[in-house]
C-alpha positions in Angstrom: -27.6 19.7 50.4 -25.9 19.5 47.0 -26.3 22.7 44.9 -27.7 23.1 41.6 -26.2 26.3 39.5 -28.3 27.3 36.5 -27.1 29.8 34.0 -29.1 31.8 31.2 -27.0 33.5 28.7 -29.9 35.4 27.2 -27.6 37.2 24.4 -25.7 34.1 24.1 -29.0 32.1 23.6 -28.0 29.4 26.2 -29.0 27.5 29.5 -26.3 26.2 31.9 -26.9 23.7 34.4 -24.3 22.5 36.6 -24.7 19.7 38.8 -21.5 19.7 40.4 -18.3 22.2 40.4 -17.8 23.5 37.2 -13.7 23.3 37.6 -13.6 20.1 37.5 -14.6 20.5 33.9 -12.5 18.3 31.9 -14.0 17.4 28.1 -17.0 18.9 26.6 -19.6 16.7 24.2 -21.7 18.1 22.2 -24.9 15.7 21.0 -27.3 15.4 18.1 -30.2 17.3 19.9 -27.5 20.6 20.1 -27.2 19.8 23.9 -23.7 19.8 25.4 -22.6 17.6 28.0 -19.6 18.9 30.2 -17.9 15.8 32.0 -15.5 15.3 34.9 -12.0 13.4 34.3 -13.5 10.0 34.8 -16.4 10.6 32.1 -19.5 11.6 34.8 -22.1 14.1 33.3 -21.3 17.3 35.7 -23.1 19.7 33.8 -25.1 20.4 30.6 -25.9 23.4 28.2 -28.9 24.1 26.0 -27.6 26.2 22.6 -30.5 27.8 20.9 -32.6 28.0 24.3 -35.3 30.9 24.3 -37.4 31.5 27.1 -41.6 29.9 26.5 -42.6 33.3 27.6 -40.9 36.8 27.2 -41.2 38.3 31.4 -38.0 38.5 32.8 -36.0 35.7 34.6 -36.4 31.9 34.8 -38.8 29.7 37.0 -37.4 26.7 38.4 -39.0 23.8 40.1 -37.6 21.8 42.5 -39.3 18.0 43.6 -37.5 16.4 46.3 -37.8 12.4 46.5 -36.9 10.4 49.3 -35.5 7.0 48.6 -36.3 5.6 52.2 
């Protein structure tokens, strides 16, 4: 099972989510929507970063939903 590592800098005001090992980190890209895509050495999307990101409600912590979806 592939791992998903989600990060919330709540004094940074920022949401992490990597989608693959964060060392092999190679350029960053920040976009128009102040979303920043973190990309392996051959250009793949390995992770991505929220800037501004506040929590909808203000209780501790972070809900997260996973849906799984078989392709058989």
């Amino acid at each position: 099972m592939d791992k998903i590592q989600v990060i919330h800098d709540a004094a940074g005001g920022t949401l992490t989510v990597w989608v693959d090992d964060p060392a092999m980190e190679h350029v960053c890209e920040e976009t128009t929507e102040e979303v920043v895509l973190m990309k392996d050495r051959t250009g793949r999307v390995i992770g991505f970063e929220l800037l501004h990101y506040r929590p909808a409600s203000a209780e501790a912590g972070l809900a997260v939903e996973t849906v799984v979806r078989s392709h058989a």
